[in-house]
C-alpha positions in Angstrom: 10.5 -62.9 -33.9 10.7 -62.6 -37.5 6.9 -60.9 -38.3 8.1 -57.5 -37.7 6.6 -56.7 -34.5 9.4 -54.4 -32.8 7.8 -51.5 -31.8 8.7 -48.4 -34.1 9.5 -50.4 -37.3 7.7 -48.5 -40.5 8.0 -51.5 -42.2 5.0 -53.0 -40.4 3.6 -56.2 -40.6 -0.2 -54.7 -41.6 1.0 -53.1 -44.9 2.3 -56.6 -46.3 0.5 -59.4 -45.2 -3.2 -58.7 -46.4 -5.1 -61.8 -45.3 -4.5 -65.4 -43.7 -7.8 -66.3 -46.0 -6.4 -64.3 -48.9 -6.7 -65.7 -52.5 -3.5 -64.0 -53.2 -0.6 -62.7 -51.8 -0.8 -58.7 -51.3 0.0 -57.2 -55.0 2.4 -54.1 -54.8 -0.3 -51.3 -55.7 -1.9 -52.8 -52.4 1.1 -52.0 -50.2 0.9 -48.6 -48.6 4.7 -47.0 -49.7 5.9 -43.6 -50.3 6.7 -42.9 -53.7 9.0 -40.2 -54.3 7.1 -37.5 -57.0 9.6 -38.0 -59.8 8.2 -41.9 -60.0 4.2 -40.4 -59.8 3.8 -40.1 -63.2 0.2 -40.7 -64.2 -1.0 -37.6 -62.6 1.0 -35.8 -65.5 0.4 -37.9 -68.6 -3.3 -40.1 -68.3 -4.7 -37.5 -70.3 -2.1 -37.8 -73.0 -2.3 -41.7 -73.0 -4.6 -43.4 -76.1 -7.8 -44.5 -75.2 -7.7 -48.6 -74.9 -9.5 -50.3 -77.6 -10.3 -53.5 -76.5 -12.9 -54.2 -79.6 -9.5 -54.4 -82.1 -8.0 -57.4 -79.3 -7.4 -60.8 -79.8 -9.6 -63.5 -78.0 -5.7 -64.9 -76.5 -5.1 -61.5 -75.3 -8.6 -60.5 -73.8 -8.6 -63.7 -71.5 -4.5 -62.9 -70.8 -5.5 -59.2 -69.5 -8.1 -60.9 -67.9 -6.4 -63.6 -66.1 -3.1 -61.4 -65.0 -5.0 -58.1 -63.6 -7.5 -59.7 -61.0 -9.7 -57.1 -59.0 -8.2 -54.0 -61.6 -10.3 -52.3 -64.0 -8.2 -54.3 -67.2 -9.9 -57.3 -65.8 -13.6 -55.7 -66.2 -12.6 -54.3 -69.7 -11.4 -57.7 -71.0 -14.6 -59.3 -69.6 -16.9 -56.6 -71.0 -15.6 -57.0 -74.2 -15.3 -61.1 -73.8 -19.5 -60.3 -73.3 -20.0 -58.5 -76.0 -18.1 -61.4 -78.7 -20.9 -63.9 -76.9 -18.5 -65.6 -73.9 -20.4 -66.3 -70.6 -18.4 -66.9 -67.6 -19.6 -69.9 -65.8 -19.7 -69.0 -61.9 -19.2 -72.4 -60.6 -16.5 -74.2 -63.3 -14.4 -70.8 -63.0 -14.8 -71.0 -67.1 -15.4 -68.9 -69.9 -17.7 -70.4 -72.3 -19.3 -69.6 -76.0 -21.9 -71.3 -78.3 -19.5 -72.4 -81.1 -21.2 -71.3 -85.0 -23.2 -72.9 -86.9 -23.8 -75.9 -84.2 -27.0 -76.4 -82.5 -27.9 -77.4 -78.9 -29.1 -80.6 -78.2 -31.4 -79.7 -75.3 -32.4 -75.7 -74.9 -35.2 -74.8 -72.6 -35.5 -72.0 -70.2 -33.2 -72.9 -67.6 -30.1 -75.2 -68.7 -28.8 -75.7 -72.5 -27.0 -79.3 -73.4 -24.9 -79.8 -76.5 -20.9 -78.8 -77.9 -19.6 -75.2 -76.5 -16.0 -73.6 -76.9 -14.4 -73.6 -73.2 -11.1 -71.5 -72.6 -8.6 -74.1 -71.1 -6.4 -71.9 -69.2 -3.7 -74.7 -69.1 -3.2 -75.1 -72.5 -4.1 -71.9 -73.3 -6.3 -72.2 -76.2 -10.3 -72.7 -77.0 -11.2 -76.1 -76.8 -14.2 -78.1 -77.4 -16.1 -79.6 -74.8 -20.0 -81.6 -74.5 -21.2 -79.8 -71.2 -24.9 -79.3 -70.0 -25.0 -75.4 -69.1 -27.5 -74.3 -66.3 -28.7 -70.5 -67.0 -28.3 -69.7 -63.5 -24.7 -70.6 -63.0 -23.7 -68.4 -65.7 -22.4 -64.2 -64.6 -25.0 -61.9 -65.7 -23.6 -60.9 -68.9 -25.4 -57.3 -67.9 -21.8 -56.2 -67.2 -21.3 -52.6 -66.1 -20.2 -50.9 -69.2 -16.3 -50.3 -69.6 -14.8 -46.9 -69.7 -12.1 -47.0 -72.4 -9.6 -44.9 -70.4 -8.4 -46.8 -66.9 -9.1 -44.2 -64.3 -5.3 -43.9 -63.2 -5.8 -41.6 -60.5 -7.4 -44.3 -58.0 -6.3 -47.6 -58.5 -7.9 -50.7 -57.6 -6.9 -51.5 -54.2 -7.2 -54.6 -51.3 -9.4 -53.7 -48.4 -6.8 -52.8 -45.9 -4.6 -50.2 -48.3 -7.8 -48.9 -49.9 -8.5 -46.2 -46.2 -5.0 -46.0 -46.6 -4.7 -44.8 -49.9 -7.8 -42.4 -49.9 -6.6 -40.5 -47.6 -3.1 -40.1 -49.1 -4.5 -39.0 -52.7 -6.8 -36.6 -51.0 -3.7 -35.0 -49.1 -2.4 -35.3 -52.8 -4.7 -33.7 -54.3 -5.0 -30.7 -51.9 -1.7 -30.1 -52.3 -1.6 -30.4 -56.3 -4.5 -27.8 -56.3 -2.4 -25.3 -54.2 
């Protein structure tokens, strides 16, 4: 048949395909494979690794690690810091936008602002400026959960259907590390 569906086969349909409503295809970290020990090297050296300092980043690179790690704790730690420099992520547009210096709004009351804002264009990959009439409650809360400046390596960020999967094989991990 070509899906995988012979009875016996490890290499099951269930661990690749994640959803037919999917966003994106499964990512690799989602897919539930054994990984020999000598490859399982985090356990050994996240507590040697230097603590991520997202403050000392580039603007380009902040909306790069945010942009190429979806649903992964980079993607929280370039948006927490994209917060605190003043960019607000607009829910609807899919857009990151700032109040550029030293210009004024036309129109600011309490629920939408009107006037010139810097937009990240994700196309051209740069910060462009664009007239745009900004409703308060279409912007992300930029109460952001604070970022931890060390990536918890131990439990990755993982789809729905690897994440039982996964829990269950570091917590066999785990029992046998503290053995």
């Amino acid at each position: 048949m070509g899906l995988a569906f012979v009875k016996g086969n490890s290499n099951r349909l269930i661990y690749r395909f994640q959803s037919p409503f999917a966003e994106m295809p499964c990512r690799v970290q989602d897919i539930d494979m054994f990984v020999p020990n000598e490859y399982l090297t985090n356990i050994h050296i996240r507590e040697k690794l230097a603590d991520i300092k997202t403050d000392k980043y580039s603007e380009e690179l902040l909306f790069w690690i945010f942009y190429s790690n979806p649903n992964d704790h980079m993607q929280m730690m370039a948006a927490h810091e994209l917060y605190k420099r003043l960019w607000k992520y607009h829910i609807e547009e899919k857009i990151w936008l700032t109040r550029p210096r030293n210009i004024d709004a036309r129109v600011k009351n309490q629920t939408y602002e009107e006037g010139t804002f810097m937009v990240w264009d994700t196309e051209n990959w740069k910060k462009v400026a664009r007239d745009l009439k900004v409703e308060y409650s279409k912007l992300h809360p930029s109460e952001y959960p604070p970022a931890q400046h060390r990536p918890t390596y131990a439990e990755p960020s993982l789809g729905s259907i690897a994440r039982p999967l996964f829990q269950e094989f570091f917590r066999a991990l785990m029992s046998v590390l503290s053995t």
